[in-house]
GULOPA-902529 format. One record per residue: chain; x, y, z of N, C-alpha, C in turn. Coordinates in pm, 1 decimal. Atoms other than C-alpha are relative to their C-alpha. Layout:
node kette = A n_px = X n_py = Y n_pz = Z ca_px = X ca_py = Y ca_pz = Z c_px = X c_py = Y c_pz = Z;
...
This chain:
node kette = A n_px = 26.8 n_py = 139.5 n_pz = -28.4 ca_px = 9589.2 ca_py = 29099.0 ca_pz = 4932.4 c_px = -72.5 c_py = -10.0 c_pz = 134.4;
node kette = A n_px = 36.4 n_py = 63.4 n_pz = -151.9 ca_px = 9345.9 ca_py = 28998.1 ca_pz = 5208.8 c_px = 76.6 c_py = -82.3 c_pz = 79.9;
node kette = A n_px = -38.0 n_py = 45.1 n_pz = -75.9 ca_px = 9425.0 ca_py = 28882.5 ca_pz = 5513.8 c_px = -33.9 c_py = -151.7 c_pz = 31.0;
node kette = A n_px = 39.2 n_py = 108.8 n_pz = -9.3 ca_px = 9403.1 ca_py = 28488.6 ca_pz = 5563.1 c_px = -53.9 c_py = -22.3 c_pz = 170.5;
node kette = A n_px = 48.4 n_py = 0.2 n_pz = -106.5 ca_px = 9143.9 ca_py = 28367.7 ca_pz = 5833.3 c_px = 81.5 c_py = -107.3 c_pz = 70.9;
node kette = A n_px = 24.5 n_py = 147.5 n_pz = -76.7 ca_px = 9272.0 ca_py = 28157.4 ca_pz = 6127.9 c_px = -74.0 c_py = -1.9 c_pz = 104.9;
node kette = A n_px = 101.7 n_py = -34.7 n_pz = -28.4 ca_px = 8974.7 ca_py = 28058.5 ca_pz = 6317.3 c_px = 101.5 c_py = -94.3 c_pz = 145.7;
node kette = A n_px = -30.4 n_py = 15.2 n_pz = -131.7 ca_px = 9044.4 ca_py = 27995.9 ca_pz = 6705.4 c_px = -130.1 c_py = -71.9 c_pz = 111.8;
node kette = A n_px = 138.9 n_py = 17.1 n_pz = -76.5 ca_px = 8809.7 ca_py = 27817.6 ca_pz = 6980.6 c_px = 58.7 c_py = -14.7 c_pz = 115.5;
node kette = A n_px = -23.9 n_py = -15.3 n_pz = -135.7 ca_px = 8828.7 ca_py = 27876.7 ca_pz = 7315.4 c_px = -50.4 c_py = -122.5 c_pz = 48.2;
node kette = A n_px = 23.0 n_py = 110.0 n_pz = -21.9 ca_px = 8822.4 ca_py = 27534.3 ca_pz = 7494.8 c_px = -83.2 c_py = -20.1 c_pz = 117.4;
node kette = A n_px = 45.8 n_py = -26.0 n_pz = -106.9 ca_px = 8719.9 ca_py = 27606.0 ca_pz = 7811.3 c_px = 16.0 c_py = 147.2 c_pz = 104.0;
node kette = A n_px = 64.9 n_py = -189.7 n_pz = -42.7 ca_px = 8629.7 ca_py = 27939.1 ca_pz = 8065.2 c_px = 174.9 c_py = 33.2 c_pz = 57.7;
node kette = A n_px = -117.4 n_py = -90.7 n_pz = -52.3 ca_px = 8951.0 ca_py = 28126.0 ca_pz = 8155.4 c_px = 106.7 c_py = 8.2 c_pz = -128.3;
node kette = A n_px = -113.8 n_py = -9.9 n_pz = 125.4 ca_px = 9129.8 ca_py = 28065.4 ca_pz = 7761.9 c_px = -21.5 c_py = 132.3 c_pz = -62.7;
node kette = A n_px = -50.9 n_py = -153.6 n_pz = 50.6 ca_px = 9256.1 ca_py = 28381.2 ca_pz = 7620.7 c_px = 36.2 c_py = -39.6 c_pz = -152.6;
node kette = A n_px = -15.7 n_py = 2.3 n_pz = 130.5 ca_px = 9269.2 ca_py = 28451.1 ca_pz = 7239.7 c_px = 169.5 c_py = 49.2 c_pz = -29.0;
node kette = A n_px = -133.3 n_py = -9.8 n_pz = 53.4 ca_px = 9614.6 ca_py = 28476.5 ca_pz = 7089.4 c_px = 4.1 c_py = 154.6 c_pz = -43.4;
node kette = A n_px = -30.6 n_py = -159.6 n_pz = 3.1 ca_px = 9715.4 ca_py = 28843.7 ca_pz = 7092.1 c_px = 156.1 c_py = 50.5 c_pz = -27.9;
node kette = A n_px = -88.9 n_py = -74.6 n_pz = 35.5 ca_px = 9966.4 ca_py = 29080.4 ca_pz = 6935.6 c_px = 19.0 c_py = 77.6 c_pz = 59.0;
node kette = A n_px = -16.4 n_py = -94.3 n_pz = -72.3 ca_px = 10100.7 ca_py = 29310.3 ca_pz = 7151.6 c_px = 31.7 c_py = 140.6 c_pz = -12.2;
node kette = A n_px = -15.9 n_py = -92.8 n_pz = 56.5 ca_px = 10211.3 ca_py = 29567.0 ca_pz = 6940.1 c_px = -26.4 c_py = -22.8 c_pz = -144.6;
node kette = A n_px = 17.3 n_py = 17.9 n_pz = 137.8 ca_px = 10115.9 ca_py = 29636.2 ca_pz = 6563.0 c_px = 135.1 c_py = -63.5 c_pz = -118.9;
node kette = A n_px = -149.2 n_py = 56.7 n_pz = 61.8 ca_px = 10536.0 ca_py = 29560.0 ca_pz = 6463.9 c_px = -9.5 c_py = -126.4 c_pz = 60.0;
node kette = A n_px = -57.3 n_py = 122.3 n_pz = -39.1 ca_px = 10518.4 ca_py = 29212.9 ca_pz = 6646.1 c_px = -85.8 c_py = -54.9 c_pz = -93.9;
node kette = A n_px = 44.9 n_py = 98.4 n_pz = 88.6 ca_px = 10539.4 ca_py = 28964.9 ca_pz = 6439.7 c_px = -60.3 c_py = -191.6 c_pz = 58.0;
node kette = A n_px = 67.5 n_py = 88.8 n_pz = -45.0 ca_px = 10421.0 ca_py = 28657.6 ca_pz = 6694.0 c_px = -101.5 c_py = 60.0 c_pz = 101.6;
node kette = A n_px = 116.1 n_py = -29.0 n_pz = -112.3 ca_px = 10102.2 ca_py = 28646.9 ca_pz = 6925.5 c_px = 23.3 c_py = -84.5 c_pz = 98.2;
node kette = A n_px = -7.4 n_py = 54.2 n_pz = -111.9 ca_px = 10131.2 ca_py = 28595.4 ca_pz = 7250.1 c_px = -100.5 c_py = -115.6 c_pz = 4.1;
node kette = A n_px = 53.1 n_py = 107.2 n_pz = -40.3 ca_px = 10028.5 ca_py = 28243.0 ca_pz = 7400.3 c_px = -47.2 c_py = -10.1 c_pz = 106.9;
node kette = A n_px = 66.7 n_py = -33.3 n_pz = -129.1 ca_px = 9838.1 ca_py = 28259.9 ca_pz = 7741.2 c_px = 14.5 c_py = -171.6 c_pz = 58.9;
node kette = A n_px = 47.7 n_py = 189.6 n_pz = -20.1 ca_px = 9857.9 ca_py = 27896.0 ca_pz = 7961.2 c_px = -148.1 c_py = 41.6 c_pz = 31.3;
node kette = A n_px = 99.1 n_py = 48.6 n_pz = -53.0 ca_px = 9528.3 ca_py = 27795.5 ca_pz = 8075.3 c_px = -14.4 c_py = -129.6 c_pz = 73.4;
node kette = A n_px = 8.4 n_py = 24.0 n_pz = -105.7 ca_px = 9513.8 ca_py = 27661.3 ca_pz = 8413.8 c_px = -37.5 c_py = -42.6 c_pz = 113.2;
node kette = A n_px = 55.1 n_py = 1.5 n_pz = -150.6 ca_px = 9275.8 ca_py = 27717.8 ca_pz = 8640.8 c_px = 10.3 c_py = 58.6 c_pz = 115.8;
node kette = A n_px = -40.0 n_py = -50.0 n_pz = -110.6 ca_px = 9378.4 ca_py = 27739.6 ca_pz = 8982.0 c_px = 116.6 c_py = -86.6 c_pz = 70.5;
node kette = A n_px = -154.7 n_py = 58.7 n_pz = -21.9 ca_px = 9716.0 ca_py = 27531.1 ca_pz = 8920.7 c_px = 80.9 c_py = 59.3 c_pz = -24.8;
node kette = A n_px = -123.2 n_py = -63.5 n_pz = 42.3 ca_px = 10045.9 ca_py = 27640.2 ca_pz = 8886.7 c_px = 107.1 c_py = -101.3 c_pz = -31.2;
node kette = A n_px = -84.9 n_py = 82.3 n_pz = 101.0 ca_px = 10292.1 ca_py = 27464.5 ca_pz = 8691.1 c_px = 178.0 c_py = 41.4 c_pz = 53.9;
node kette = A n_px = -169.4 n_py = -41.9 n_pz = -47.9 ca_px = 10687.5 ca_py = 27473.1 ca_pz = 8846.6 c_px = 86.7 c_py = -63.6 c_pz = -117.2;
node kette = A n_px = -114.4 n_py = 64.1 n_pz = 106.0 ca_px = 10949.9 ca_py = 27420.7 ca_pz = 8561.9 c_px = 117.7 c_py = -5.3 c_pz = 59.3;
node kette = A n_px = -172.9 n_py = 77.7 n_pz = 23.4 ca_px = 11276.2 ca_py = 27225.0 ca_pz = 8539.2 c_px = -1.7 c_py = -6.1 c_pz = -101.2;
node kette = A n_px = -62.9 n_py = 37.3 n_pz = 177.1 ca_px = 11478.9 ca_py = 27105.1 ca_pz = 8268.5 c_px = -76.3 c_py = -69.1 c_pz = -58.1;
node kette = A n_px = 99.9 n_py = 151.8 n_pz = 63.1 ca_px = 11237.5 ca_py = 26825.0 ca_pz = 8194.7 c_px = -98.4 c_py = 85.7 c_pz = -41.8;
node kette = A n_px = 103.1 n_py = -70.2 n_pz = 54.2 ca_px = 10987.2 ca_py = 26962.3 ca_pz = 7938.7 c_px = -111.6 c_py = -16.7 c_pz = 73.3;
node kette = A n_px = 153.2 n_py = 14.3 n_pz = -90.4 ca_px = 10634.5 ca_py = 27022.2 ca_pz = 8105.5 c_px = -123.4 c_py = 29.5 c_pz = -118.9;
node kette = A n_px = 141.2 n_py = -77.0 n_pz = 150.2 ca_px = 10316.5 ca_py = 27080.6 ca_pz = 7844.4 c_px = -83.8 c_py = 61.5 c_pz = 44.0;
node kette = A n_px = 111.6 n_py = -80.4 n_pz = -65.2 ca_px = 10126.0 ca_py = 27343.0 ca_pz = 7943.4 c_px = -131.1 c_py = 37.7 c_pz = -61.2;
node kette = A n_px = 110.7 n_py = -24.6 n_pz = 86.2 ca_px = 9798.7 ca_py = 27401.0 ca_pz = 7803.7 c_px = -58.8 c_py = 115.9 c_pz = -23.6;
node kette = A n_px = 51.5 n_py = -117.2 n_pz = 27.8 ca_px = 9656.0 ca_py = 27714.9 ca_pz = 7659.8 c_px = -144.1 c_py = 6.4 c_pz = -9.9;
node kette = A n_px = 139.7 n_py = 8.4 n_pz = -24.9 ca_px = 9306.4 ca_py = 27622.6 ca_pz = 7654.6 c_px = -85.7 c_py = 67.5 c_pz = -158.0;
node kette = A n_px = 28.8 n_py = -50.2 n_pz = 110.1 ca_px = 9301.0 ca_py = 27710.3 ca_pz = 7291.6 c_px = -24.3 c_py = -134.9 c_pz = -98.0;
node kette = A n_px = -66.2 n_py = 81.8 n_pz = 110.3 ca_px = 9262.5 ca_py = 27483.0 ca_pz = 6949.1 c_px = -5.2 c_py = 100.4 c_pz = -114.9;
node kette = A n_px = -15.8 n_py = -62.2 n_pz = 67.9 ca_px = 9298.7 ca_py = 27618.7 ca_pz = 6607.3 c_px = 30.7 c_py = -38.9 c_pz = -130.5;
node kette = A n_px = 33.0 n_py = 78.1 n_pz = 118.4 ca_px = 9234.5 ca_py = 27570.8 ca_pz = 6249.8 c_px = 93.0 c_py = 78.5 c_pz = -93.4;
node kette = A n_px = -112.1 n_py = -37.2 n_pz = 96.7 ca_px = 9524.9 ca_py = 27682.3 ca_pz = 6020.2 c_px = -8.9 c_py = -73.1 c_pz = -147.3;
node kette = A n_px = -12.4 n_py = 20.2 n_pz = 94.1 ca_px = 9482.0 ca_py = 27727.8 ca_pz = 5695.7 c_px = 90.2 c_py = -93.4 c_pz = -76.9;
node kette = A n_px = -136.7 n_py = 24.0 n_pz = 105.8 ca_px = 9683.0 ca_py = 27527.9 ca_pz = 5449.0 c_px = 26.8 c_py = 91.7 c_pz = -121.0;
node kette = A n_px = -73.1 n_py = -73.2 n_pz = 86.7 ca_px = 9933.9 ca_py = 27696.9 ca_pz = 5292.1 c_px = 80.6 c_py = 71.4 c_pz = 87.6;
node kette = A n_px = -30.7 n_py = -102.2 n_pz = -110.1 ca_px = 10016.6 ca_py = 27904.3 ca_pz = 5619.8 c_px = 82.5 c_py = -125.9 c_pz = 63.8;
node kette = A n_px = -150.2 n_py = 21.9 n_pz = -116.7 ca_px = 10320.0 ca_py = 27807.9 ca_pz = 5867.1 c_px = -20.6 c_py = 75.5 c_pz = 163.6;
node kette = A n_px = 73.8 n_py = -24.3 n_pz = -136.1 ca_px = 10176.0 ca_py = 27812.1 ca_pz = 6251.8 c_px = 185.0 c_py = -63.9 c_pz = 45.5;
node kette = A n_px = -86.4 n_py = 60.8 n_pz = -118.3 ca_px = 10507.8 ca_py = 27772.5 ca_pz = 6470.3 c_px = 10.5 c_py = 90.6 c_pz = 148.8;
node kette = A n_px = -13.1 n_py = 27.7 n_pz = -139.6 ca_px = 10555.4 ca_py = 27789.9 ca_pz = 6839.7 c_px = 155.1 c_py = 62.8 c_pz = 43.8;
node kette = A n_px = -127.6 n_py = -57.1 n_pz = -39.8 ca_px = 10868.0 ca_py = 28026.3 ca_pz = 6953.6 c_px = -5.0 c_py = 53.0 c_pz = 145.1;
node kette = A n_px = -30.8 n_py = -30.4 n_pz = -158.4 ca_px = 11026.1 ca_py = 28105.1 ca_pz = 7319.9 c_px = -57.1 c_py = 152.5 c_pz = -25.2;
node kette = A n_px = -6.0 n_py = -186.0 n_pz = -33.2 ca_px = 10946.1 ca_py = 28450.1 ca_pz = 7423.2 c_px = 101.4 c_py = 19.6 c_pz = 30.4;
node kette = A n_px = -128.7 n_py = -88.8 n_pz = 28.4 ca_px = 11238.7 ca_py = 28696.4 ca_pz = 7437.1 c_px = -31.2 c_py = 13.9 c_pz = 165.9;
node kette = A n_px = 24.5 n_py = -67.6 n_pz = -75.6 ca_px = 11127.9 ca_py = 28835.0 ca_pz = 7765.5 c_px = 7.2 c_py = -153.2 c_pz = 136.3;
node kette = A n_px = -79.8 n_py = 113.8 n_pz = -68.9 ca_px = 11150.9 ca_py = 28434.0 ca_pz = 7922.9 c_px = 81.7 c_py = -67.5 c_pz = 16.9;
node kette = A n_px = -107.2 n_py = 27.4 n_pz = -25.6 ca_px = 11406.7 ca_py = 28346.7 ca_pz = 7801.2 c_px = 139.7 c_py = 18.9 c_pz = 38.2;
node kette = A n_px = -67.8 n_py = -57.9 n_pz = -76.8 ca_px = 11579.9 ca_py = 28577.5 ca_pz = 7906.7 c_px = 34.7 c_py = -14.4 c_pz = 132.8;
node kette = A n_px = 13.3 n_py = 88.4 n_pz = -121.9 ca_px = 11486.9 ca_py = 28406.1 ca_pz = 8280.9 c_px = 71.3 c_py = -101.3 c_pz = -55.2;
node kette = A n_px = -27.2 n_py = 172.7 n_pz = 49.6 ca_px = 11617.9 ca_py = 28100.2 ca_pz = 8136.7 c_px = -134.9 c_py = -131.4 c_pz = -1.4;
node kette = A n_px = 68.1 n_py = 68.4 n_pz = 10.4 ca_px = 11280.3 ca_py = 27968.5 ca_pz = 8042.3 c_px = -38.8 c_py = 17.2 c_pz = -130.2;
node kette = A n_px = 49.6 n_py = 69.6 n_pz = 146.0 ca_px = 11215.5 ca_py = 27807.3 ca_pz = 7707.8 c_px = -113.0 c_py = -87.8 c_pz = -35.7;
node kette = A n_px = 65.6 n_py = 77.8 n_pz = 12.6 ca_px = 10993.4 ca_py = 27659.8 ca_pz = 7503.3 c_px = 3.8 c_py = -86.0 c_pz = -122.5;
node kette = A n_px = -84.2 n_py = 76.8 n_pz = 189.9 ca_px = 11074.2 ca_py = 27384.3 ca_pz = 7205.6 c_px = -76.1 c_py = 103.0 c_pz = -71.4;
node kette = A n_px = 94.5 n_py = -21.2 n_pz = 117.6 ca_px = 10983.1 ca_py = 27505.8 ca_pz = 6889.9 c_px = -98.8 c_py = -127.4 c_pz = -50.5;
node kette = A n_px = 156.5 n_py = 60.9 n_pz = 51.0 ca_px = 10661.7 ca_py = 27381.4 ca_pz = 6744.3 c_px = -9.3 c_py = 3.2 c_pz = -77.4;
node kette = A n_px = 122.6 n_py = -50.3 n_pz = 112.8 ca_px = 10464.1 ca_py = 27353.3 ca_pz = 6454.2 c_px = -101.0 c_py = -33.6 c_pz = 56.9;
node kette = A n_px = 204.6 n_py = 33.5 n_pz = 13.1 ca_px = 10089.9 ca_py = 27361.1 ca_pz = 6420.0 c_px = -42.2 c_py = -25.4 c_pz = -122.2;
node kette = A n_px = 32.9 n_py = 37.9 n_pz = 151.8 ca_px = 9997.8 ca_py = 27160.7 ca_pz = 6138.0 c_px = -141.0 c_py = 33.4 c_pz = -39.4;
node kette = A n_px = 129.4 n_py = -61.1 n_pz = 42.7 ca_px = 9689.7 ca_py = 27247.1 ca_pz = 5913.3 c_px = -122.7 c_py = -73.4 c_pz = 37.9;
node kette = A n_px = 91.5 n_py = 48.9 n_pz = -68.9 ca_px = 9486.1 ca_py = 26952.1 ca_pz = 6017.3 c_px = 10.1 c_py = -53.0 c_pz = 122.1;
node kette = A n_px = 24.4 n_py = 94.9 n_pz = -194.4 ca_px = 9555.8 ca_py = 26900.8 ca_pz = 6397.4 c_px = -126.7 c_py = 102.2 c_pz = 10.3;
node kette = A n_px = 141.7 n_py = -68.3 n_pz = -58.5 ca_px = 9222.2 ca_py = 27027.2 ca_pz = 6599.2 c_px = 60.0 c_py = 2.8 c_pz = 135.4;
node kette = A n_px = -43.4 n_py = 66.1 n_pz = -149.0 ca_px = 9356.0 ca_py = 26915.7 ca_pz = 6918.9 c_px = 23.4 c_py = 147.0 c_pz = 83.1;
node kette = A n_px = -41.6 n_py = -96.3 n_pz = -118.7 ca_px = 9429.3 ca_py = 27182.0 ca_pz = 7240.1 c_px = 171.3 c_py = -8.1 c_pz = -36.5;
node kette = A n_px = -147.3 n_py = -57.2 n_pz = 7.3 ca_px = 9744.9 ca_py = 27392.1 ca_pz = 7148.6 c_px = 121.6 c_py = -34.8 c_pz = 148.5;
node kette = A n_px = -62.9 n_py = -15.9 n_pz = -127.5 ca_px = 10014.9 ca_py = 27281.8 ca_pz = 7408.0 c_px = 163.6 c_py = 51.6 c_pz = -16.1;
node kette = A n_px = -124.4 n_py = -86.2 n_pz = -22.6 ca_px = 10357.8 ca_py = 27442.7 ca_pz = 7503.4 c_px = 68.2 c_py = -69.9 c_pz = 62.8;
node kette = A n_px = -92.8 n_py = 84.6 n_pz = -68.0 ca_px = 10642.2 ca_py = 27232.9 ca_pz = 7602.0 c_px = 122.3 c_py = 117.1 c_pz = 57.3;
node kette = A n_px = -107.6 n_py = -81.5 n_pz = -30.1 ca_px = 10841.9 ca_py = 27439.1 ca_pz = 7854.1 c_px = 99.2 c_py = -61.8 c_pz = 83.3;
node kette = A n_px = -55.0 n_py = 45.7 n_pz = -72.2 ca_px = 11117.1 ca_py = 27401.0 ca_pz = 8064.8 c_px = 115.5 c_py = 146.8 c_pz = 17.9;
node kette = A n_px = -127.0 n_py = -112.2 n_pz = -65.2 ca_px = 11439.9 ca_py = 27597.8 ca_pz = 8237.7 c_px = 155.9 c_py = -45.5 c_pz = -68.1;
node kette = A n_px = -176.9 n_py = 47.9 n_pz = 54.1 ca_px = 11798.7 ca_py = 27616.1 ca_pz = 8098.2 c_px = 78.9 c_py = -44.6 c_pz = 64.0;
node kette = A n_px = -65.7 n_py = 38.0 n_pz = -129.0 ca_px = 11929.9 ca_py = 27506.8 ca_pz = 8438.5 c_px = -42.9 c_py = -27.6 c_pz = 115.3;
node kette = A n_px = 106.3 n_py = 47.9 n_pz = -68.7 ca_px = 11870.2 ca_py = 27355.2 ca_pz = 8729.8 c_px = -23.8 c_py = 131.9 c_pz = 134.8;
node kette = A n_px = 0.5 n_py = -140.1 n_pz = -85.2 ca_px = 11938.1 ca_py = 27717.5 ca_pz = 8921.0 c_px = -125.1 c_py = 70.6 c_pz = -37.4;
node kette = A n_px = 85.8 n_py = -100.6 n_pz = 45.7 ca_px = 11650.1 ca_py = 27899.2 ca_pz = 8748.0 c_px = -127.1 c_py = -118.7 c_pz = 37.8;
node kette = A n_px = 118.4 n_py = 60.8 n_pz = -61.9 ca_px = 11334.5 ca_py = 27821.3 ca_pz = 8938.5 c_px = -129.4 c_py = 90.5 c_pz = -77.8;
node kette = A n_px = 99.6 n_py = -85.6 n_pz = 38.4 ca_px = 11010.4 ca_py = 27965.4 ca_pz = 8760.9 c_px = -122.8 c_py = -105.0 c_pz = 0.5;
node kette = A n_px = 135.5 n_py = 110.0 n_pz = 15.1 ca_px = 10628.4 ca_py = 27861.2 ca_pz = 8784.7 c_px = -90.2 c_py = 103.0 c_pz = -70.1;
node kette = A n_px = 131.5 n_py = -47.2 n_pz = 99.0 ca_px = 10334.5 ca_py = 27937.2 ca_pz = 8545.9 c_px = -100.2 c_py = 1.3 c_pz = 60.7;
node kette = A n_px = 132.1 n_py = 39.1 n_pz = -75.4 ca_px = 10017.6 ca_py = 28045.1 ca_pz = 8650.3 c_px = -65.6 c_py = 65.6 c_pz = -113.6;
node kette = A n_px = 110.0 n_py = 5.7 n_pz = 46.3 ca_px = 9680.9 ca_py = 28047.3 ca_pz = 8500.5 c_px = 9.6 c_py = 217.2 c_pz = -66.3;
node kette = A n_px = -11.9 n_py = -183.5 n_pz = 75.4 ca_px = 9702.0 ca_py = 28387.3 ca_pz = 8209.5 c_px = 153.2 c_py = 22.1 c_pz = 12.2;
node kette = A n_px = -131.5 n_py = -91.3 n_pz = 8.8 ca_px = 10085.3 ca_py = 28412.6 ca_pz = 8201.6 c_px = 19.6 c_py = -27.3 c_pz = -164.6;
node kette = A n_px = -73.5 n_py = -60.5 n_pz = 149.1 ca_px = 10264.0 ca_py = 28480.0 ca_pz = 7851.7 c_px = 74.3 c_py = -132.0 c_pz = -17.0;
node kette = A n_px = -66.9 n_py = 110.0 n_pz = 5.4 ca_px = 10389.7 ca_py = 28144.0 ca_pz = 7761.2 c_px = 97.0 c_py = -53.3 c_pz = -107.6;
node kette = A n_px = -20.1 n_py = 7.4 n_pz = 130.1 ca_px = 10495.3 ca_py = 28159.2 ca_pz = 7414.9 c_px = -44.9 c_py = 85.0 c_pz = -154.1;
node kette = A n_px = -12.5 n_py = -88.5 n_pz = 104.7 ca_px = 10503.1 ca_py = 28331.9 ca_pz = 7086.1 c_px = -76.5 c_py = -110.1 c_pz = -89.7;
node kette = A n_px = 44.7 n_py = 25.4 n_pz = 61.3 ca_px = 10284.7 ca_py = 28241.8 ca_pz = 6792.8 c_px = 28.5 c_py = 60.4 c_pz = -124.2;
node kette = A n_px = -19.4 n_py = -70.8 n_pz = 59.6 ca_px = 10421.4 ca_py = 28279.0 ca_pz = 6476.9 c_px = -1.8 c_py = -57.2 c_pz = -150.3;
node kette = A n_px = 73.0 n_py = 63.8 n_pz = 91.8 ca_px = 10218.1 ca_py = 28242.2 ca_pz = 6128.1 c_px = 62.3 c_py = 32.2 c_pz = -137.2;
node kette = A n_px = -37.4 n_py = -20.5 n_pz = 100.4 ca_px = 10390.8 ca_py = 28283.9 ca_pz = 5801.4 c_px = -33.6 c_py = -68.8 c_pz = -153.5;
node kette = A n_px = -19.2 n_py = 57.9 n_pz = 161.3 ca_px = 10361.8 ca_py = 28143.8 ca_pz = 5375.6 c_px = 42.7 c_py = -105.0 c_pz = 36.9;
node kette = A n_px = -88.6 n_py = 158.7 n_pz = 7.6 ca_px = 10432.5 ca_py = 27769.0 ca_pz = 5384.5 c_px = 33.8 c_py = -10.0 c_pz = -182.6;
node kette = A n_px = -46.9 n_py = 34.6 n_pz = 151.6 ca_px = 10662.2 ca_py = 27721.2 ca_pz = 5049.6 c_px = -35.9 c_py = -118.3 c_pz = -36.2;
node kette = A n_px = 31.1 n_py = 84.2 n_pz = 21.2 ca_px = 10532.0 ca_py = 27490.6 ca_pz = 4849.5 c_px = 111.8 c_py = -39.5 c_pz = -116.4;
node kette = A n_px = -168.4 n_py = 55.1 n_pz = 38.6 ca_px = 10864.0 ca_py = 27244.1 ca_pz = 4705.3 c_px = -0.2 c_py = -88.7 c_pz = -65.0;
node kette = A n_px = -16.5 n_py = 127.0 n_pz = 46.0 ca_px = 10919.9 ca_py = 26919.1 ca_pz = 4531.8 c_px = 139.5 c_py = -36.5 c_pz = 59.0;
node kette = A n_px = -95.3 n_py = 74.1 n_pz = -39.0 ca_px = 11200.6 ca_py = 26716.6 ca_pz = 4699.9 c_px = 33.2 c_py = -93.9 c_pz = -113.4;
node kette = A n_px = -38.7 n_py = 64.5 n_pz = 110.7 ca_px = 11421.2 ca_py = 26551.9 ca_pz = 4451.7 c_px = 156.9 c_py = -78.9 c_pz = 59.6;
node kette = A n_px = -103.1 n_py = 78.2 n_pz = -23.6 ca_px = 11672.0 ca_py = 26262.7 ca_pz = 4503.1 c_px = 144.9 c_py = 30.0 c_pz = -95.9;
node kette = A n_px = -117.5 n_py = -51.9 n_pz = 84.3 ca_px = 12013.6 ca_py = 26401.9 ca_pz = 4358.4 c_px = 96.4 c_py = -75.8 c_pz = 24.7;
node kette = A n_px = -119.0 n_py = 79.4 n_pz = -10.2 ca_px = 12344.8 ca_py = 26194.9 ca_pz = 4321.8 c_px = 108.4 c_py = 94.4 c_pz = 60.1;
node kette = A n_px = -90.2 n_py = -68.8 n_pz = -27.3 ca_px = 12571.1 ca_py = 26488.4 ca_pz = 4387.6 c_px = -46.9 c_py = 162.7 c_pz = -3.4;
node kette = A n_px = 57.5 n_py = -174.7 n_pz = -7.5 ca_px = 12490.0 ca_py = 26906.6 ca_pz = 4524.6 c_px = 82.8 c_py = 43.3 c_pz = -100.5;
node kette = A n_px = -76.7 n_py = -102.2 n_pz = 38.1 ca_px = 12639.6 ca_py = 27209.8 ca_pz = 4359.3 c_px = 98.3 c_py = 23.9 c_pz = 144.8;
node kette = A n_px = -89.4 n_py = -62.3 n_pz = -91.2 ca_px = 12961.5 ca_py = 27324.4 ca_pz = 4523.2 c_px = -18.6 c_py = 128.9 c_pz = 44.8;
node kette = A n_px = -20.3 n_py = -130.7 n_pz = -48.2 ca_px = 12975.3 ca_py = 27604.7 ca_pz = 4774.6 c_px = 116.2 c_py = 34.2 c_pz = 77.9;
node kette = A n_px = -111.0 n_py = -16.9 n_pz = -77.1 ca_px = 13278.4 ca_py = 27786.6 ca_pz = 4973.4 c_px = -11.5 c_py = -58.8 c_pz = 90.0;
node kette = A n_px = 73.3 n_py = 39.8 n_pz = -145.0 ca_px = 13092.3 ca_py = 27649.7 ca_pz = 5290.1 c_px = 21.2 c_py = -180.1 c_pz = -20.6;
node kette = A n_px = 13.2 n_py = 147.3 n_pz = 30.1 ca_px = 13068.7 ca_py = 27307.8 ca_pz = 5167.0 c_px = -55.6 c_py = -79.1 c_pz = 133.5;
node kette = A n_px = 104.2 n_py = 35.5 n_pz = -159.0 ca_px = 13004.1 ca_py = 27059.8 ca_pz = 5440.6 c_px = 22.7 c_py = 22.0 c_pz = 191.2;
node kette = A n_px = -37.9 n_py = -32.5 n_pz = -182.2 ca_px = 13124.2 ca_py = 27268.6 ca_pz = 5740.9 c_px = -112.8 c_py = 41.4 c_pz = 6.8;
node kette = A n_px = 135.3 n_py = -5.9 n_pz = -85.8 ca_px = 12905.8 ca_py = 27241.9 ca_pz = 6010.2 c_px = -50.3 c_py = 114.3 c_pz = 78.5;
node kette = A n_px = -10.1 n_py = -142.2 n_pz = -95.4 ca_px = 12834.9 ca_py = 27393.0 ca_pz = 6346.4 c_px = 114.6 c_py = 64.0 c_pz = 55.1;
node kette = A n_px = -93.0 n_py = -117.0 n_pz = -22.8 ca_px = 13050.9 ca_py = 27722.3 ca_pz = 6411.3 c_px = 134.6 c_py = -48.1 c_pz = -143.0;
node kette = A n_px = -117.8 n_py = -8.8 n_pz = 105.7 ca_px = 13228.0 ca_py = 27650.4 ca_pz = 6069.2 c_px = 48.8 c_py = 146.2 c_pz = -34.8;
node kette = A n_px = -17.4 n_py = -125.5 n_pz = 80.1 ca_px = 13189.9 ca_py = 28029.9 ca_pz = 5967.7 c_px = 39.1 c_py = 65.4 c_pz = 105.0;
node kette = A n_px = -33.2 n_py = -112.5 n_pz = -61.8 ca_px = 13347.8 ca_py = 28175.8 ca_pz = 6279.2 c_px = -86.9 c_py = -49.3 c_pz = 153.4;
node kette = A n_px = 104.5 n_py = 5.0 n_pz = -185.7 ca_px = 13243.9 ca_py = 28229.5 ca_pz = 6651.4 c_px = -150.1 c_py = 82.6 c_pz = -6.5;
């Protein structure tokens, strides 16, 4: 099966193309784009811009995941989608898990994970009553710590 194209445009001079870092990773790194600002996070989401946009096929599943390696700092980033017809400049909503963890972004850091998968295609159907499961409607931490 070929590989599906997604086509990328660099928005302006210092944006970096979305890169895999190793042949096993399964997201591409996100680069901000900057300038010659730097961006200080708190808890309060900040949107950082990558200086990218990007045309995603339909059918494909574009989402937006923390890096392992920031959040580990205690810096996050929501999850995302990237729907098939936005055009718009990719942005990254980050922020800190606390108000102890001080971190700032500068122009080319690693901001986020890019990660493209099969969008299932479903029919939603209005049902009067589910099938029973053992689980039923326990919630969060029903199955244990």
């Amino acid at each position: 099966m070929a590989a599906e194209t997604v086509r990328v445009r660099l928005l302006r001079p210092g944006a970096l193309m979305p890169y895999r870092a190793t042949d096993g990773a399964s997201g591409y790194d996100l680069y901000a784009c900057l300038g010659q600002v730097r961006v200080v996070l708190s808890q309060r989401p900040t949107l950082v811009p990558t200086g990218i946009a990007m045309a995603v096929p339909r059918g494909l599943d574009a989402q937006l995941r923390p890096r392992s390696g920031l959040a580990r700092l205690g810096v996050l980033c929501t999850f995302g989608t990237l729907d098939s017809d936005y055009r718009g400049e990719l942005m990254v909503a980050l922020y800190t898990t606390s108000p102890e963890v001080e971190y700032t972004i500068g122009d080319g850091d690693r901001i986020a994970q890019l990660v493209i998968t099969s969008l299932a295609e479903v029919s939603l159907e209005e049902a009067p009553e589910l099938d029973e499961t053992l689980r039923g409607a326990g919630g969060h931490g029903s199955t244990g710590r």
